[in-house]
Structures are given as structure tokens and as C-alpha cells.
ZAFI-921102 format. One record per residue (C-alpha): x, y, z; residue in three letters. Coordinates in steps of 0.5 Angstrom, whole numbers. Layout:
R  X  Y  Z  ALA .
...
end
This chain:
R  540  249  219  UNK .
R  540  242  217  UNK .
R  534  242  214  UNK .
R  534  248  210  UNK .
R  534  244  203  UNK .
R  528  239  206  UNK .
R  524  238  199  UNK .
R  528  239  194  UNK .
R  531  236  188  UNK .
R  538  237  186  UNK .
R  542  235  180  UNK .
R  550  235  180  UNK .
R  553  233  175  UNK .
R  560  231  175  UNK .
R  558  228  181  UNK .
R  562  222  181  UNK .
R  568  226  187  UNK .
R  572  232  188  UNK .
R  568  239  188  UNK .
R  562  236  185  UNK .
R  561  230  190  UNK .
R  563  236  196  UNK .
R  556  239  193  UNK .
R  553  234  193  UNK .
R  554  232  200  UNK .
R  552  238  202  UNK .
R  546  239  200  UNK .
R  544  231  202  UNK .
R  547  233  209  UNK .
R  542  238  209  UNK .
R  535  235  206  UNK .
R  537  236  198  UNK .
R  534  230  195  UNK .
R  540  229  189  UNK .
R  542  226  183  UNK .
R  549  225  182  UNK .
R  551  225  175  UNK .
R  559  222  173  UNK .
R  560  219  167  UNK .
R  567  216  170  UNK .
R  570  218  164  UNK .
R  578  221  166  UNK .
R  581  228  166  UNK .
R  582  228  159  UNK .
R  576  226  156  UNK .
R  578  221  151  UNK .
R  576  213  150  UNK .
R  583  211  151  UNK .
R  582  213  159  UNK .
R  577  208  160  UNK .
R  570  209  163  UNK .
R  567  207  169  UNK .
R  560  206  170  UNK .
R  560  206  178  UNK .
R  563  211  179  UNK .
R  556  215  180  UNK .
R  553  210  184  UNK .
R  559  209  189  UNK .
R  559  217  191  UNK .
R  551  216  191  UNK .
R  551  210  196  UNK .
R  556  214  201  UNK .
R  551  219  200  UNK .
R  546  214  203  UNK .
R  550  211  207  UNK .
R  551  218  211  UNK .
R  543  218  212  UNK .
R  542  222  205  UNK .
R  537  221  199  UNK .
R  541  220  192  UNK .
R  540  217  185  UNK .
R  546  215  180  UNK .
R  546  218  174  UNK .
R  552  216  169  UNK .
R  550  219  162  UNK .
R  555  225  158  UNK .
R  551  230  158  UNK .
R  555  232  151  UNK .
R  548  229  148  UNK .
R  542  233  149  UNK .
R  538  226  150  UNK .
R  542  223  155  UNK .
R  541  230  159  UNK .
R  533  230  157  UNK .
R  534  222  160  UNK .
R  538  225  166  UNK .
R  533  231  168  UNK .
R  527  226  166  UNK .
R  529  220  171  UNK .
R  529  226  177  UNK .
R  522  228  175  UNK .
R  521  220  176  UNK .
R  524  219  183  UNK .
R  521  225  186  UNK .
R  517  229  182  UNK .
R  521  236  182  UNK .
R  528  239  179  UNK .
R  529  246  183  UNK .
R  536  246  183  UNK .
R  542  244  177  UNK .
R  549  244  179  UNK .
R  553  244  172  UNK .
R  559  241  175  UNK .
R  562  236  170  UNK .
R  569  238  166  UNK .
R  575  236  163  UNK .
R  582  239  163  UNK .
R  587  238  157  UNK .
R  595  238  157  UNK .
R  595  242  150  UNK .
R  597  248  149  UNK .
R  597  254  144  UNK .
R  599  253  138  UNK .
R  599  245  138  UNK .
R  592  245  141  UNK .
R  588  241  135  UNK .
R  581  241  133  UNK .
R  579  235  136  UNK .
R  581  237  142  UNK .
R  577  244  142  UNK .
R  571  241  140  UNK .
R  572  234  147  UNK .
R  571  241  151  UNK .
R  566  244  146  UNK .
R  562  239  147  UNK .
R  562  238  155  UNK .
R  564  245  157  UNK .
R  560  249  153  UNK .
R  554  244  150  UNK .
R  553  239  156  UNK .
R  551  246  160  UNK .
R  546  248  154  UNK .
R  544  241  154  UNK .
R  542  240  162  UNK .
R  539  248  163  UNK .
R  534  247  157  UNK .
R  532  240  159  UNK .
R  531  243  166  UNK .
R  528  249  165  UNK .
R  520  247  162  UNK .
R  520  244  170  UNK .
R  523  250  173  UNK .
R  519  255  169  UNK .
R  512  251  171  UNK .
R  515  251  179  UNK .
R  516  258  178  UNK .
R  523  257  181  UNK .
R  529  254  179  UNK .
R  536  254  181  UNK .
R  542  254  177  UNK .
R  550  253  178  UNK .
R  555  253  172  UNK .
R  562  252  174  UNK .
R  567  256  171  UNK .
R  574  257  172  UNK .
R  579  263  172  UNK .
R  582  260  167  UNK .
R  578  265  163  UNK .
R  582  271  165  UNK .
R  588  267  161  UNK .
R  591  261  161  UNK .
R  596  257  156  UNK .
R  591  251  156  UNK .
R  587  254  149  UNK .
R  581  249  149  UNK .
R  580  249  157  UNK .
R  581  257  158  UNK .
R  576  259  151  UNK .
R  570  254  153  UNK .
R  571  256  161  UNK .
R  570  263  158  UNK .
R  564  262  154  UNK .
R  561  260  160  UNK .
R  561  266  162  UNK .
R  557  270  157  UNK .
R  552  263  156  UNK .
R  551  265  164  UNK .
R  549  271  163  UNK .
R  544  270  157  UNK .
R  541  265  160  UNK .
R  540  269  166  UNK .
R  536  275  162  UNK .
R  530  269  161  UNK .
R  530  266  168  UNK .
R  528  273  171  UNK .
R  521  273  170  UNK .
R  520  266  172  UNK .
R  525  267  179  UNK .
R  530  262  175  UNK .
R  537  265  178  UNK .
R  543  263  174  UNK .
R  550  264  176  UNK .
R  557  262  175  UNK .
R  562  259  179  UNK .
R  570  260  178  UNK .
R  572  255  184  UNK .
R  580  255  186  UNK .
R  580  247  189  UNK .
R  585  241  189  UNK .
R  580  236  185  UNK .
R  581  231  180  UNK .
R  584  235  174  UNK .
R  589  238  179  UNK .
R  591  232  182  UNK .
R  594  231  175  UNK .
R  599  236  176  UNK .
R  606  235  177  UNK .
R  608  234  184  UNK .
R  610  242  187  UNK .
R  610  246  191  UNK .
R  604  251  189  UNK .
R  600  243  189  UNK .
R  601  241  195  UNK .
R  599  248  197  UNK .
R  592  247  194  UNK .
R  592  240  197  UNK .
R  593  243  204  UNK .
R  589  250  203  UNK .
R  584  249  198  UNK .
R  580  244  199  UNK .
R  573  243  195  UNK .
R  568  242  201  UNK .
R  571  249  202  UNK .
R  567  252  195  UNK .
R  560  248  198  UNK .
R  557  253  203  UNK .
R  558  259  197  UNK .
R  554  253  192  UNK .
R  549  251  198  UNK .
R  547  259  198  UNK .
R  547  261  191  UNK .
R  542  255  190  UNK .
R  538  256  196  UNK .
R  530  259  195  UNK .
R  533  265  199  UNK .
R  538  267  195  UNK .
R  536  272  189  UNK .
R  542  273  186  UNK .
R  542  272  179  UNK .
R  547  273  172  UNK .
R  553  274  178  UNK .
R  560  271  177  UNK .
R  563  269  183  UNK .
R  571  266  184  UNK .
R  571  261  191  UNK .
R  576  258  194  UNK .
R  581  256  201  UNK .
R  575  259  205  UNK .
R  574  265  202  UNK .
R  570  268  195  UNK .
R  568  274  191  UNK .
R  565  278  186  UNK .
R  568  278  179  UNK .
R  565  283  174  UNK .
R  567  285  166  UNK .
R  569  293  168  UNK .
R  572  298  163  UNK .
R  575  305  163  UNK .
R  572  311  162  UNK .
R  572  312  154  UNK .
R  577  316  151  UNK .
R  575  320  146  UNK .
R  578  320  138  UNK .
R  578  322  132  UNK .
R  579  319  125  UNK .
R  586  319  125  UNK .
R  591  314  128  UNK .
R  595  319  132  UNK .
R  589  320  135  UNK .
R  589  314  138  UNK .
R  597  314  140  UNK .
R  594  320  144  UNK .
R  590  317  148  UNK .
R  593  310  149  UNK .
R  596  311  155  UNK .
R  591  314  159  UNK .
R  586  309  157  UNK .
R  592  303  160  UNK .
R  594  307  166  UNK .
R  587  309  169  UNK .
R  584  306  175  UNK .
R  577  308  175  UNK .
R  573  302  172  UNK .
R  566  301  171  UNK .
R  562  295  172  UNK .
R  559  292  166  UNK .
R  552  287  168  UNK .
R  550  287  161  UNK .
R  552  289  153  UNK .
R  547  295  155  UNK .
R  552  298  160  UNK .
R  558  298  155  UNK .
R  553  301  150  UNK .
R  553  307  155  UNK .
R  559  307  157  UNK .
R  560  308  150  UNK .
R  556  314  149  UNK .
R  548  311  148  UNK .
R  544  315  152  UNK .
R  542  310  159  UNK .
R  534  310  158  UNK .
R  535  308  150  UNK .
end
């Protein structure tokens, strides 16, 4: 196995340590050519944390030094030329781009309702933007090739978190995924979303406790990369999928809905009907806006 991505080109960014460099080690340690993409911003993502240039470079020559093929990369994929520029360098080095791993990201100490629109847009810009960037400059070479692996990565801040900027744009991945794997399809182009629960560099920033050291000792990164490995391998067919990973173990996350109560124009019958509709336990799982459609009512074959 230790070959099973002998020829492949990877591009991780956020790469520069924790999960991003656990993925990149991986996939070099079994024959992946990777680029590692870090612009050694801090945690926060604001100018005042400093900026380390290196930081891409260092986690590249450990790569090399453990007898894997790796690039550095230290552009902010928040700009869509500094994406095109990282996906265009890889074409250059090696010719072919078969695997983009969306890992960079930033964390945020403010809270609903003093988070303000600075704040929203940092998260915005890296979250949300600097995937669409890197997929769209990835995806003509895929498209070519006919195959392409793509990895967002999410957080289960999404089901809800008391951080507004980092839970909203984490949520949006989710349905950027979705939208983006409905194209990949007939290209062979899966695109899915990881919500991984490791001790990285954003949750080393967390106060000394318990819960902390227990992620430290339980949760970490190297142990969310054998999901990644899959999930981008040639082999996987999985496509549009949400998965949530970590301490060794994972599963699937999915949007799911009650069976639809019916009501009519008056709000009564609304309140008759509310408890039953917040105290079932049968859920469907929805893949796609059509599902809820049906589970709605729309005739399935319209």
C-alpha cells in the first residue's frame, strides 16, 4: 500500500502543520506528489499575528526529508489569482493536479452579537471564497483528466456554535459541496466535506482544561488522514457526501427531515400538529433540494 498514490499530484492548503500537514504527510508517505500551500498567517487571521513566509517550505523539506516529493506554496488562496498562480506552479512542477485538499482556515474569539463585519468577512473571504477559488482553478485540469479528487473541510460548528463568523461560513461549505459535486459527476470529479474533530493549531489557542487535554490525548490529526487517503483515492466513487472524523473513528452526516404534517391556512392548525412534527423520530435523509421537494409532496419523477 505504500504506493497507492504513486503519480499523483496533490495540492493541500493550510498545509503548513496540524491536519493539513497529517494530510500531506500521508499521501507523500505513500507516493503522492504534494504541494503544501500555508500562507503562515496566525489563527485569527489578521495582519497584526505576523506572517511567516516559511512556514510552507519547513513542512515541505520535512516532507522531503522523510523521502517524499513536495513543493511549497505560501499564497492566500482568498485571492483567485494567488489560487490560479498555486494550481498553475503544480502544472508546472508535474504536469497533472488529481487531488485538492481545502484545508486552510481560521478561528475567531468573537461571539453573536459583538461579532462585526470585518470579522465575518476574514471568514468569508478564507472559508467560503478561497475554496471557490482553488476548486475553479483546479477544475479545467480535472475536467481534462477526466478524474479529480476534491476535499473541503468543514467543521461540525455547522450544527451550531456560539462563534457566528466561523459556524456560518463552515456551514456554507456544506452546501458549496453539494453544488459543486452535482458538476463534477460526469466528469468523475467527486467533491465531498469533512468535518474533522482533531487537536490542531486553532484549538491549541483554547484555554488550558480538561476537554483540551483530552482532545490533545484522544484526537489527533494524523488520526482523521486514513479518511482523507480514501475519500481522494482513484478508487473511492463517493461524491456530494459529508463525513465527521476523528479519535480514530467517523461517520456520515446527512440533512434529514420529519415526515410533512399536513396543515391548513389557519395557525391552529399549525399548533395542532407542532408537537408531533418535534417529537418524531423517523427521519429522511435528504441528498439533494429535489428530496425535500418530495418529501414535501412533489411527485419523485418531476
Amino acid at each position: 500500500m505504500a504506493n497507492e498514490f504513486e503519480d499523483k499530484v496533490a495540492i493541500i492548503t493550510g498545509a503548513g502543520n496540524g491536519l493539513g500537514f497529517c494530510h500531506a504527510s500521508y499521501l507523500a508517505g505513500r507516493g503522492a506528489k504534494v504541494l503544501v500551500n500555508d500562507l503562515g498567517g496566525g489563527t485569527l487571521g489578521l495582519e497584526a499575528q505576523g506572517i511567516d513566509g516559511g512556514t510552507a517550505e519547513r513542512a515541505a523539506e520535512k516532507i522531503r526529508a522523510e523521502g517524499g516529493q513536495a513543493i511549497s506554496n505560501h499564497d492566500s488562496v482568498c485571492e483567485a489569482s494567488a489560487a490560479q498562480g498555486m494550481v498553475d506552479q503544480a502544472l508546472q512542477e508535474w504536469g497533472r493536479l488529481d487531488i485538492l485538499i481545502n484545508n486552510a482556515g481560521i478561528a475567531s474569539a468573537q461571539f453573536f452579537p459583538e461579532v462585526d463585519a470585518e470579522e465575518m468577512q476574514r471568514h468569508f473571504d478564507l472559508t467560503l471564497m478561497g475554496c471557490l477559488h482553488s476548486m475553479k482553478a483546479a477544475w479545467p485540469q480535472m475536467v481534462e483528466q477526466k478524474r479529480g479528487r476534491i476535499l473541503n473541510t468543514g467543521s461540525a460548528a455547522c450544527f451550531g456554535n456560539p462563534i457566528a463568523s466561523y459556524a456560518s461560513t463552515k456551514a456554507g461549505l456544506w452546501g458549496l459541496t453539494k453544488a459543486v459535486a452535482i458538476f463534477g459527476r460526469e466528469h468523475d470529479i467527486n467533491v465531498n466535506l469533512l468535518l474533522p474533530a482533531a487537536f490542531s493549531r486553532l484549538t491549541d489557542q483554547l484555554p488550558e482544561s480538561d476537554f483540551k487535554t483530552r482532545l490533545r490525548d484522544d484526537f489527533g490529526p494524523e488520526k482523521v488522514s486514513p479518511l482523507v487517503g480514501h475519500l481522494v483515492h482513484e478508487r473511492c466513487q463517493i461524491s456530494g457526501e459529508v463525513f465527521s472524523a476523528g479519535a480514530g473513528k467517523f461517520s456520515r452526516a446527512v440533512y434529514a427531515v420529519t415526515d410533512a404534517a399536513p396543515i391548513d391556512l389557519e395557525i391552529k392548525s399549525v399548533e395542532k400538529v407542532m408537537s408531533d412534527v418535534m417529537s418524531a423520530t423517523r427521519l429522511n435523509i435528504l441528498g439533494s433540494t429535489h428530496d425535500d421537494m418530495v418529501n414535501l409532496g412533489f411527485p419523485p419523477e418531476e
